[in-house]
C-alpha positions in Angstrom: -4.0 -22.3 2.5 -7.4 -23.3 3.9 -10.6 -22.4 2.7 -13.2 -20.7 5.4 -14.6 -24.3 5.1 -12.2 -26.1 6.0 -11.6 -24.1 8.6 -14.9 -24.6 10.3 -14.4 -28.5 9.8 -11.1 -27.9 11.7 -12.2 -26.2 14.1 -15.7 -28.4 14.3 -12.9 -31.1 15.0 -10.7 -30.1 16.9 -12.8 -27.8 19.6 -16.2 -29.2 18.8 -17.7 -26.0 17.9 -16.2 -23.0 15.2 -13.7 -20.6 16.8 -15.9 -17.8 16.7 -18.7 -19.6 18.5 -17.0 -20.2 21.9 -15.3 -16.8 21.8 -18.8 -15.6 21.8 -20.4 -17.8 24.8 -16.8 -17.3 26.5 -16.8 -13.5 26.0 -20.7 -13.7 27.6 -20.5 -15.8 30.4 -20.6 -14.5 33.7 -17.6 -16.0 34.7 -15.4 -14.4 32.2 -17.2 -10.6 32.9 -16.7 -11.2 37.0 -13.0 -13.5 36.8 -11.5 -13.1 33.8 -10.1 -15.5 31.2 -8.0 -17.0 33.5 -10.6 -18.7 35.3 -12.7 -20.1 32.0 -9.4 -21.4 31.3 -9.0 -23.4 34.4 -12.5 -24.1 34.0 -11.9 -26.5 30.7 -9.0 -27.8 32.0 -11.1 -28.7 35.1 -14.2 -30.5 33.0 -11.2 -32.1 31.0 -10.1 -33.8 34.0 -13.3 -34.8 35.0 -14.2 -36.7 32.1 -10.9 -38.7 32.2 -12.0 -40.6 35.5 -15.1 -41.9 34.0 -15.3 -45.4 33.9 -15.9 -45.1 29.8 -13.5 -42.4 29.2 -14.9 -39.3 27.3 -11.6 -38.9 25.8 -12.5 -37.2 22.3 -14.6 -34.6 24.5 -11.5 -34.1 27.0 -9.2 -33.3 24.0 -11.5 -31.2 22.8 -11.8 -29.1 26.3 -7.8 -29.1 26.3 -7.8 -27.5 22.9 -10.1 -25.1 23.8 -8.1 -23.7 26.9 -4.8 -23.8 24.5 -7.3 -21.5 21.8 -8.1 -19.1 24.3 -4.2 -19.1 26.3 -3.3 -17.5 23.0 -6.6 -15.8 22.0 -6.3 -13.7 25.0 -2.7 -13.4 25.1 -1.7 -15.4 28.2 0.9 -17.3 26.4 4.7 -15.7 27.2 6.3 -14.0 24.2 9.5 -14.9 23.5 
C-alpha cells in the first residue's frame, strides 16, 4: 500500500502535478463549467499532439497530458462499465 507520499510523487510523475490539483483547476475552468469534461479531455489530448511535432519532442510533457485525460476519463466516469 502507498503512503500519501508516495502518492504525491506518483502522481508528481506521472501527471506533473498531484491528483487533487488538476481536479481543482479542471473543475474551475471555464471550459469545463460552459462544455463539460468531455471537451478538457479533448483538450489534453489536443496539447499532447501538439507537442509531438516539435522538432525537439516534448515527449515526457505529452505523456504526461495523455495521463491526465486517462485520470479524468475515469474521474468523471466516461469510461464504459463492463
Amino acid at each position: 500500500m502507498r503512503t500519501a507520499n508516495d502518492q504525491s510523487l506518483w502522481e508528481i510523475q506521472a501527471y506533473g502535478a498531484k491528483k487533487s490539483e488538476i481536479l481543482e483547476s479542471v473543475m474551475d475552468s471555464i471550459t469545463f463549467k460552459l462544455s463539460g469534461p468531455g471537451m478538457v479531455i479533448a483538450s489534453y489530448l489536443s496539447d499532447a499532439q501538439e507537442m509531438m511535432q516539435y522538432s525537439t519532442p516534448r515527449l515526457n510533457d505529452s505523456r504526461q497530458f495523455i495521463n491526465i485525460a486517462k485520470m479524468l476519463l475515469t474521474e468523471f466516469k466516461m469510461v464504459p462499465s463492463k
